[in-house]
N, C-alpha and C positions, 0 to 999 in steps of 0.2 A: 726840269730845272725849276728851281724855286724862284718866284720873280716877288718882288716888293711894290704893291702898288700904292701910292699916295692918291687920297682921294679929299677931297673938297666942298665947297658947300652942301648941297642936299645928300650927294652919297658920303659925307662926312656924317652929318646926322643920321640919315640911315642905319648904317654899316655900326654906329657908335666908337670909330674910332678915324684917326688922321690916316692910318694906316693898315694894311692889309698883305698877307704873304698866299699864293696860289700856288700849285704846279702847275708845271704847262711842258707840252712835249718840246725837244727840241723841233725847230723848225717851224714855231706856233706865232702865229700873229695876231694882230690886236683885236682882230673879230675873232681868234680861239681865247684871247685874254676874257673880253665879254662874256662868253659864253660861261667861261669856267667860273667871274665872279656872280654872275646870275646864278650857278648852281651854287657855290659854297655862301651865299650867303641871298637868297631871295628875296628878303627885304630892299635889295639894290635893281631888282630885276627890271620895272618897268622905266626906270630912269637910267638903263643905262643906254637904250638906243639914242637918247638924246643929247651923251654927255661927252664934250672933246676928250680924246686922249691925246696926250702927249709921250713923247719917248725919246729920252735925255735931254729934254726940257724944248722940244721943237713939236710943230702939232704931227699928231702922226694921222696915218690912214688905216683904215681896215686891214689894207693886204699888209703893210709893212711887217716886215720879222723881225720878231723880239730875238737877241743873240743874249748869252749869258755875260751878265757884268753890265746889262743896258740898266 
């Protein structure tokens, strides 16, 4: 599935954009979301073990599952 991540201060500068699109398997959660934007874009890698995510605007966790349409 294609996911859209918005990103934020330092991984906004990083990444050079507000915005970013990954795939991710279905059934992928926010530590395979991690992982996939640390490879498609390395510039983000050592700042993202320390950076909240959220998912549909609530904080999320590691385990939680990303469903398509999140």
């Amino acid at each position: 599935m294609r996911v859209n991540v918005l990103l934020f201060a330092t991984l906004k500068d990083r990444a050079g954009a507000n915005k970013v699109t990954i795939e991710l398997p279905d059934g992928a959660t926010i530590s395979d979301a991690r992982s996939a934007l640390a490879a498609a874009y390395p510039a983000l890698a050592a700042h993202l073990p320390t950076a909240i995510a959220a998912l549909n605007q609530e904080f999320a966790e590691p385990t939680d599952l990303i469903q398509i349409g999140d």
